[in-house]
C-alpha positions in Angstrom: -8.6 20.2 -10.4 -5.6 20.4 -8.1 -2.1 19.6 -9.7 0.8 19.1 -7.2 4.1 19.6 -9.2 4.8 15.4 -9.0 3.2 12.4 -8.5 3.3 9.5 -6.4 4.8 7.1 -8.9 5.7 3.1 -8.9 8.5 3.4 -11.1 9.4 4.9 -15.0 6.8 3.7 -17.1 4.5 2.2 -14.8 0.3 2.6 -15.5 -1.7 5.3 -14.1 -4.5 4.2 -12.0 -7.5 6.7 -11.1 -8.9 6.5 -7.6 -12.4 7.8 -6.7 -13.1 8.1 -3.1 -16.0 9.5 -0.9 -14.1 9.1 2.9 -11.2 8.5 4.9 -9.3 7.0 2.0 -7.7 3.7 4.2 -8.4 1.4 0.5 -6.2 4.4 -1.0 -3.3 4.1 1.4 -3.3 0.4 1.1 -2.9 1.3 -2.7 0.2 3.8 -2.2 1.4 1.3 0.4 1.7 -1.5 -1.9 2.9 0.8 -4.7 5.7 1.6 -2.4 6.9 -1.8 -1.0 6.7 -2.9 -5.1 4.3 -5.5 -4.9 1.9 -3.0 -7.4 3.5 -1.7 -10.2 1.2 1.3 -11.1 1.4 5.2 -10.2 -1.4 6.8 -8.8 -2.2 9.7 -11.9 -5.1 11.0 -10.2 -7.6 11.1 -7.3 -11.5 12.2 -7.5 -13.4 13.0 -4.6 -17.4 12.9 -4.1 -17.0 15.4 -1.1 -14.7 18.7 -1.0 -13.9 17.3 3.0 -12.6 14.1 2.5 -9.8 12.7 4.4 -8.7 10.8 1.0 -7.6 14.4 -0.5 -5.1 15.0 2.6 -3.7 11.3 2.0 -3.5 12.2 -1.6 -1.9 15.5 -1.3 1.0 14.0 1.0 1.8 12.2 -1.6 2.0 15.0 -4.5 -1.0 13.2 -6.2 -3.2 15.6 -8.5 -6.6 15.5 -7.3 -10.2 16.7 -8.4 -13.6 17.2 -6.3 -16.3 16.1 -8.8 -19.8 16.4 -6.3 -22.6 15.4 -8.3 -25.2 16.9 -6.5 -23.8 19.8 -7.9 -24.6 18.9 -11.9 -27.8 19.1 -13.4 -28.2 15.7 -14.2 -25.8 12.2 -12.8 -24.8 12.0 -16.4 -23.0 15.6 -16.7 -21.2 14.4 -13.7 -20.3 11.6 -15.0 -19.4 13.2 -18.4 -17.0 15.4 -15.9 -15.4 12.4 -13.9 -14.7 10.8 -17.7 -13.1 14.1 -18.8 -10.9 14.6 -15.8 -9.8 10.5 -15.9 -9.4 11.3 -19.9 -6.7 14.0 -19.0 -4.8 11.9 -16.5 -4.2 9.0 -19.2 -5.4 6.5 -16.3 -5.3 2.9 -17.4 -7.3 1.8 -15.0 -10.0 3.6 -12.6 -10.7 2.3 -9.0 -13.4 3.0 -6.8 -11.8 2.8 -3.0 -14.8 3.9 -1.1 -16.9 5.8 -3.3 -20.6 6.4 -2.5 -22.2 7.9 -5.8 -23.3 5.2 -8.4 -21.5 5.8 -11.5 -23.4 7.4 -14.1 -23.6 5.1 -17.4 -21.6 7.3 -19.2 -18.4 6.6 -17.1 -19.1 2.8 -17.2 -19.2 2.8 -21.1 -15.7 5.2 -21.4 -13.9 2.5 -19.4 -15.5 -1.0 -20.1 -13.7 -3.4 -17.8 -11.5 -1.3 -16.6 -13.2 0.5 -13.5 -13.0 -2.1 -10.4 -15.0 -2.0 -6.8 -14.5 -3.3 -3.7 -17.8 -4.3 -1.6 -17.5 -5.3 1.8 -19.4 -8.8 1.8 -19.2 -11.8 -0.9 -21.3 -11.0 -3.6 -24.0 -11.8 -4.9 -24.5 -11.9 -0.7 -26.1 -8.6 0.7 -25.0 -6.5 -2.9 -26.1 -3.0 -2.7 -25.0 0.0 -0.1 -22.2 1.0 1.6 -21.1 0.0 4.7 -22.0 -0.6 7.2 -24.9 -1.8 5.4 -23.5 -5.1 4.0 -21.9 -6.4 7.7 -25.1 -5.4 9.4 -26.9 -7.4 7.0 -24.1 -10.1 7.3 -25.1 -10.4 11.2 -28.3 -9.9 11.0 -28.9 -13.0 8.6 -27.4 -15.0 10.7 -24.6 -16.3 8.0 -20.9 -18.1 9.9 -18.8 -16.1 6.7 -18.8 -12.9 5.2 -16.1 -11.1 3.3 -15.0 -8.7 0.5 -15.3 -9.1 -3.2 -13.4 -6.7 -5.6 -15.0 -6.5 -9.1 -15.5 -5.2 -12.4 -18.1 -2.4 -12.4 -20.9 -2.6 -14.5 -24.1 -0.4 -15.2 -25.9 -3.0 -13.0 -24.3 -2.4 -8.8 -22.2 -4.8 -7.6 -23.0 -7.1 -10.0 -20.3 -7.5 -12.3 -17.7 -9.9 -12.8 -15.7 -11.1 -9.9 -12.3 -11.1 -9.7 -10.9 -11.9 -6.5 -13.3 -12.7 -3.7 -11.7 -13.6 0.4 -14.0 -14.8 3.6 -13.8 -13.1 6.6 -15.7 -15.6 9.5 -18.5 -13.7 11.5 -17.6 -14.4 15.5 -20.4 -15.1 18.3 -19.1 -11.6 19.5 -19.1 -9.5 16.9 -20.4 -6.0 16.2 -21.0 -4.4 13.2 -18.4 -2.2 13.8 -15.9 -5.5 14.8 -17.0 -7.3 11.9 -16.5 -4.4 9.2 -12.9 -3.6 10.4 -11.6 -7.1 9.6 -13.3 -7.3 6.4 -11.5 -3.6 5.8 -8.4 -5.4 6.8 -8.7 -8.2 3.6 -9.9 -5.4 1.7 -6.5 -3.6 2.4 -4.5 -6.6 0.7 -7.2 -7.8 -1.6 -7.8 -4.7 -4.0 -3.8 -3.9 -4.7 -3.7 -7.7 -5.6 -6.5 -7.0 -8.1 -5.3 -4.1 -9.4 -2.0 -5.8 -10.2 -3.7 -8.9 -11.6 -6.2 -6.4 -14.2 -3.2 -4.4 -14.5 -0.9 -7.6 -15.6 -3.2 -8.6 -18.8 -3.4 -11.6 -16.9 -7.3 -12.1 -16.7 -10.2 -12.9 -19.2 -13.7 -12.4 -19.0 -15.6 -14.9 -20.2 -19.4 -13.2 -19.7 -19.9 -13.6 -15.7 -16.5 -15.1 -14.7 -13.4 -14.2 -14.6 -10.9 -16.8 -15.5 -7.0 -16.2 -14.6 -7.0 -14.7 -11.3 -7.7 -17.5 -8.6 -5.1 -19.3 -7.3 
């Protein structure tokens, strides 16, 4: 793990969110951005990186934020990776752990150390076109034919992308778009949709009440 002396904080007091990532990092900087304007009170404690070369660890390090490349490939088995990603998020006291791009599925053992408290963000409107990454979910979008697609952020369970929903926001599919067109406006709601979530988990404000999640529509 690599400590910077500081961290990018969102005030005295304020939770520690972890943030796993596998890319460019673009869900991460919508995080710190809305950390910084103060519409997401919460301090980034720690980033965790699938791949040594990911962008996300140059965002993070601008920002004095500790971070740690976890590569399971590397472990014996998904569950000693996991039991290492638990272990690292254990040490950073996070409150809350986010995945902002992160291609691995979780290993059991992380899922069970932080029951409702890991949220994803999947580019489409699940249960639509669950599973994969992008840009598997808007080339499935386009190829169904469907007139509205969009991005769900949710609570992570052992079963992908189907846990409870917490915020959900429709992104319309246009005569003329590409995959690539499509999956940067969905990125865009993804942008302000996950800090939202974050805040609203964060908050105390939601319930689950076995597949729904009451207190976070409008």
């Amino acid at each position: 793990m690599t400590t910077a002396p500081s961290h990018f904080s969102g005030g005295a007091g304020a939770p520690a969110i972890g943030v796993l990532v596998s890319g460019r990092g673009s869900n991460l900087a919508a995080i710190l951005h809305a950390i910084t304007d103060g519409a997401l009170r919460a301090r980034v404690g720690l980033v965790i990186s699938s791949r040594a070369d990911a962008p996300a660890l140059e965002r993070a390090a601008a920002h004095n934020i500790p971070t740690a490349v976890i590569v399971p490939r590397q472990y014996s088995t998904r569950a000693e990776a996991g039991a290492a990603i638990v272990a690292a998020l254990r040490q950073a006291e996070v409150a809350l752990v986010v995945l902002a791009g992160y291609k691995p599925i979780l290993d059991a053992v992380v899922v069970q150390a932080f029951p409702q408290r890991i949220l994803n963000v999947h580019p489409s409107l699940l249960p639509a076109f669950a599973g994969g990454m992008a840009p598997r979910p808007q080339a499935e979008a386009l190829a169904s034919g469907v007139k509205l697609t969009g991005c769900t952020v949710h609570f992570v369970t052992e079963e992908v992308d189907a846990g409870p929903i917490i915020l959900q926001a429709a992104v319309p599919v246009r005569d003329t778009d590409t995959v690539e067109t499509l999956a940067d406006r969905i990125l865009e709601v993804e942008h302000r949709l996950l800090p939202q979530a974050i805040g609203l988990v964060l908050s105390g404000a939601l319930r689950v009440d076995g597949r729904r999640v009451l207190g976070g529509a409008p």
